[in-house]
Structure formats: C-alpha cells, structure tokens
RODO-953550 format. One record per residue (C-alpha): residue in one letter; z, y, x. Coordinates in steps of 0.5 Angstrom, whole numbers, m for minus. Example, Ala and Ser with C-alpha at 12.3 -4.5 7.8 and 13.67 -1.06 7.14 Angstrom:
REM residues 2
A	16	m9	25
S	14	m2	27
END
This chain:
REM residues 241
X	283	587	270
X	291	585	271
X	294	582	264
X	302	582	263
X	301	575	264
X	300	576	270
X	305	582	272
X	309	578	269
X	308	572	274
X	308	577	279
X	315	579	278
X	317	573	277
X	314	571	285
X	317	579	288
X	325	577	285
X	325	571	287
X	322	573	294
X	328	578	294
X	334	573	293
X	331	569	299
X	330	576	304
X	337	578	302
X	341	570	303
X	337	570	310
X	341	577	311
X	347	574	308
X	347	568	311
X	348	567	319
X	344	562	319
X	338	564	323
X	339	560	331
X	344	554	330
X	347	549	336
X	348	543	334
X	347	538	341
X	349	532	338
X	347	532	331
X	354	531	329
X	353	538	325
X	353	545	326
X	359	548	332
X	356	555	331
X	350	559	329
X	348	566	329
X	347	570	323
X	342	578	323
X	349	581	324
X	356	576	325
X	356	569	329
X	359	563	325
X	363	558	330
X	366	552	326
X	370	550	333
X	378	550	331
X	380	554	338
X	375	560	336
X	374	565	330
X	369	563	325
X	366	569	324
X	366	575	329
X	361	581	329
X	354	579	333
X	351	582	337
X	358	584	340
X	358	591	345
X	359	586	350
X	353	583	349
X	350	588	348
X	351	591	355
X	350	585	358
X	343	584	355
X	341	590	353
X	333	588	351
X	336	582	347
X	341	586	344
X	335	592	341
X	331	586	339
X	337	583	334
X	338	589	331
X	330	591	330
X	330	584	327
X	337	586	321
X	334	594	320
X	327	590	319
X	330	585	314
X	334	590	310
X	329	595	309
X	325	589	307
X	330	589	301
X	329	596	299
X	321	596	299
X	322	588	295
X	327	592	290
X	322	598	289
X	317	592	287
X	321	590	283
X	321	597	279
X	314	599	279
X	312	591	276
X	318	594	270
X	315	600	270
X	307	598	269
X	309	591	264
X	313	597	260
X	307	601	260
X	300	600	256
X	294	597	258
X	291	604	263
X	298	603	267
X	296	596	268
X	289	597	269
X	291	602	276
X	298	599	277
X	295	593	280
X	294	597	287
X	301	599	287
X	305	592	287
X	300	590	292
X	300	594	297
X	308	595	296
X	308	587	297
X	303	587	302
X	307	592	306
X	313	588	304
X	310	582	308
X	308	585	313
X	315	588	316
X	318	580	313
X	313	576	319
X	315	582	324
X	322	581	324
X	321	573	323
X	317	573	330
X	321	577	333
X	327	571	331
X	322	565	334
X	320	570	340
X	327	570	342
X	329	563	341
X	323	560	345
X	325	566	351
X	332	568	351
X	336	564	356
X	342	564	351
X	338	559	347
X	335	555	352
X	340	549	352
X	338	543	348
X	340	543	340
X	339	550	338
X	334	551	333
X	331	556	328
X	336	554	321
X	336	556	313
X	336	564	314
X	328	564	318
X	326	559	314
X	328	563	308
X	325	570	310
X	318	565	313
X	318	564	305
X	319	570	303
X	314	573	306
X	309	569	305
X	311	569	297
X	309	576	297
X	302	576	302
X	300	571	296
X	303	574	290
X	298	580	293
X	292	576	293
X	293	574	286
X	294	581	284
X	289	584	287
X	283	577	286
X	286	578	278
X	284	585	278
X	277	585	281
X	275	578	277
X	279	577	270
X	275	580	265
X	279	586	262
X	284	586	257
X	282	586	249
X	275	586	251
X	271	586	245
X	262	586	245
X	260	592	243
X	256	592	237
X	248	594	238
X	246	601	236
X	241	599	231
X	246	594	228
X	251	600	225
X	246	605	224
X	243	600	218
X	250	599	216
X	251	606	214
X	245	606	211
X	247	600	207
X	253	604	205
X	249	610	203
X	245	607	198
X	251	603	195
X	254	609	194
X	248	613	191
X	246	607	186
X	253	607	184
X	251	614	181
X	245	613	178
X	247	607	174
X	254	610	173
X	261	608	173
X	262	609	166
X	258	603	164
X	262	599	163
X	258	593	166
X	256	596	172
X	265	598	172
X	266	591	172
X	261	590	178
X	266	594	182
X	271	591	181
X	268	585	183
X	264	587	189
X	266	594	191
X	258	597	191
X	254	598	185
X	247	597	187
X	240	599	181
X	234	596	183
X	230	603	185
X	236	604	191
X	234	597	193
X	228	599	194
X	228	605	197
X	232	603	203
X	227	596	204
X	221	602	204
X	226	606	209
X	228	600	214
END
C-alpha cells in the first residue's frame, strides 16, 4: 500500500519535473551555435531564436512564416515539439492536484490513489520523450544544423530530466503500492483468543454479583482491580474452558 510518506515524495519529484518542463519552454535554449567556443552567437528556443550577435535582434519569433514556407516538414516538426511540451505542463499540473487531493484524503484515497498519479505521469513521460526525439531528431537531420558548433543545450536537457523524473517517479508509486505493507496494519487477533476474554469478563462480573458490592471488602477490591472475582465463578469457568 502507498503511504503519505510516499505521495509526499511523489509530489515533490512531479513539482520539480514541472519547473523543469516549463524553463525548457521559457528558455530558448534547445539548439545552440557556438563554432569557436568563445560562447553562444545564437540558439533556438521551442518558439523565439536568441541571436547575441550586435547587428541582429536578440530575440525574434522562431520558426518565423518565412521559414516555415520554405522548409514546411521542419516547420510542423518544431511546433509539434512546443504543442507537446506545453500540453505536458497541463498534465504535470493536473499530477500535481491528484497528488493534493489523495494526500488530503484518507487512507482509502491513497490506498487506489496510486493508479492515477502513475498513469498521469507516466503518460506524462511519454509525450515528454516524444517531444525531446523529435528535437534530437532534427538536430542529426535538418541541414540548418549541420554546420560545426551546434549542439543540444540547457532547454533539452532539461525536458530529458524532466521525463525521466517522472517515468521513475511511476515505478516508485506503482513498486510501493504493490510491495509496502498496508498502512496501520495490525495482527488480527485469533478467534479463540477474544471468545476467553469475553468469557473472563462474563465471569468477573457475575461473581461480583454473587460476592456483592456492598461488602465492603469486596467494594475496595473493585477499586483496585476493576473485577471481583468468588471462588465458585473461578470455578466454574475453569470447568467451562
């Protein structure tokens, strides 16, 4: 069974996989060119292009309308990757409020719980490693990136981590469910064990009849001990048991 504990850390892997999916978005940094290590002259973000060369912009919209009518097939790529990436946020911050919503609840939430938050991030990864193939795809292939210097920078790297975050983060929620013992457990006590303490209770209390509680004697004993017990009851239950 999945403990709190455990959503807990869970939750804490999914927020962390979430900032790193969304500063891959917000930072152009997915291909860079830098020919003579001397730094970067420019890189290309999921939807602007960074150009840290004086007689340029340094940020413009990327893949620009020009571009995109000159290499269509690149062009349906890039924006395939920054719809992909941006779903991906969606579903890690729907994660995020399924893991709220089971560590808020009680145990029976968390005891079926664990079904969502993996498949959710599960699912999660998997749009995560198409978007960051299609990236490494297009580096090895497209002819814009074949000239010496270009590399795969922070952004998909980032999103690489992010991804893989959460493919674990599903095993773990899935392995703790099916191998943790479950929560509060406690050894159930044998039948035969409870019928001869409620025999015992029966018997305390009808020797406490027979000896009487006005007897003052028998009075201070219930005080002190909480049963009253006469000879002939004990008896009796030893010939009973």
């Amino acid at each position: 069974m999945t403990r709190r504990i455990v959503y807990s850390a869970g939750l804490w892997l999914t927020l962390a996989s979430t900032v790193m999916t969304i500063a891959s978005i917000y930072m152009p940094r997915w291909i860079s060119f830098d020919p003579a290590n001397d730094g970067r002259k420019f890189s290309y973000g999921l939807h602007s292009r960074y150009s840290n060369i004086p007689s340029e912009p340094e940020y413009v919209a990327f893949p620009t309308k020009q571009q995109c009518e000159a290499d269509e097939t690149f062009c349906n790529m890039w924006r395939t990757v920054g719809f992909f990436i941006s779903f991906d946020v969606a579903v890690e911050l729907c994660t995020l409020v399924a893991f709220l919503v089971i560590i808020a609840g009680g145990v029976q939430r968390r005891t079926a719980g664990w079904q969502i938050v993996s498949g959710l991030l599960l699912f999660s990864a998997f749009v995560q490693c198409i978007g960051m193939a299609i990236v490494a795809y297009a580096f090895d292939h497209d002819d814009r990136f074949s000239i010496p210097g270009h590399y795969l920078d922070a952004s998909w790297s980032l999103c690489t981590a992010s991804w893989v975050i959460s493919f674990f983060t599903s095993l773990g929620m899935a392995a703790s469910a099916l191998y943790l013992p479950p929560e509060g457990d406690y050894e159930q006590i044998p039948d035969d064990n409870l019928e001869i303490v409620q025999d015992d209770q029966l018997y305390n209390r009808v020797g406490g009849w027979n000896d009487g509680y006005s007897n003052r004697e028998g009075w201070q004993q219930y005080q002190e001990t909480g049963s009253i017990r006469s000879q002939d009851v004990r008896s009796m239950g030893s010939e009973a048991r």
